[in-house]
N, C-alpha and C positions, 0 to 999 in steps of 0.2 A: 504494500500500500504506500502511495506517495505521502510524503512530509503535508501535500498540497490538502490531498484526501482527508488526511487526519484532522489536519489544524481546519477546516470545514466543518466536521462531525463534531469538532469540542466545541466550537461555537453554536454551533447548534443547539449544544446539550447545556451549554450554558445560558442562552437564552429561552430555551426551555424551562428550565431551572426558575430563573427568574419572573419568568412569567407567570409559571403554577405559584409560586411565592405570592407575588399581587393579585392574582385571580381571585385568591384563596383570603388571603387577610381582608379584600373588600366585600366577603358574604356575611353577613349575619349571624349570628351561632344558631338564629332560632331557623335559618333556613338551611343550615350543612346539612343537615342527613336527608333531609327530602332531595336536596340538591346531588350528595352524594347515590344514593338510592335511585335517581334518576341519570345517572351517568354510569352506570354499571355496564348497561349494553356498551354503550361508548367505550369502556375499560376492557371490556373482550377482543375490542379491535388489535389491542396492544398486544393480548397474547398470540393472535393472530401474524404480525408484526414478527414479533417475537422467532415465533415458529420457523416465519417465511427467511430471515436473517440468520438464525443458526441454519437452516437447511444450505444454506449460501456459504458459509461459514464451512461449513463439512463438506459441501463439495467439492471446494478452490482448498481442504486439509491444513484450512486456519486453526491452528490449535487454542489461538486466544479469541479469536471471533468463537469459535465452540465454546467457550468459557463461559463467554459474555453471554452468549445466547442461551446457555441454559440458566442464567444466574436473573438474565431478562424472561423467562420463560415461569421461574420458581417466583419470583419478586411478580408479576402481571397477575398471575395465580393468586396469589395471597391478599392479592387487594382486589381483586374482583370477589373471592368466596366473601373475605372480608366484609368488602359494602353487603352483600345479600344477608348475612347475618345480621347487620347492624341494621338493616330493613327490617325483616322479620321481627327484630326485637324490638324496633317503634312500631312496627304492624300491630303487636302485642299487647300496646298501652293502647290503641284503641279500642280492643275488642269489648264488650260486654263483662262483666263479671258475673259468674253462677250464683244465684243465693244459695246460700250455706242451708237454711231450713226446707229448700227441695227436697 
């Protein structure tokens, strides 16, 4: 990979970086998890991503691009199961409660 290619990608990932930082400090606390909860499909795209970049990674016998992409693969995972857990568990507080004298 060129010196050119690299210093492209960090920039990227540092403007990335920056950006989820401001996205994220200008939402509301009373709107993250619905906000979250609603970007989950959108966070699948990543492990998708993810997939398609180590499969590229192991073909051209990148042993560090494989690194990264399962480490992108285990990391995209855990924040997608993540949000639907932290769904579920505000879906929770909405539901009804049983009376206890039924």
């Amino acid at each position: 990979m060129a010196t050119g290619e690299i210093l492209l990608l960090v920039f990227v990932f540092v403007i990335a970086g920056f950006l989820g930082v401001e996205l994220i400090s200008k939402v509301p606390s009373q709107l993250h998890t619905p906000l979250m909860s609603g970007t989950n499909a959108i966070s699948g795209i990543t492990i998708v991503g993810a997939i398609s970049a180590t499969a590229v990674a192991l073909y051209n016998d990148g042993l560090i691009g494989s690194i990264c992409g399962f480490i992108a693969i285990v990391l995209a995972t855990i924040n997608v199961v993540g949000g639907y857990l932290v769904t579920d568990r505000m879906l929770e507080m909405f539901k009804k409660k049983e009376d206890k004298n039924k």
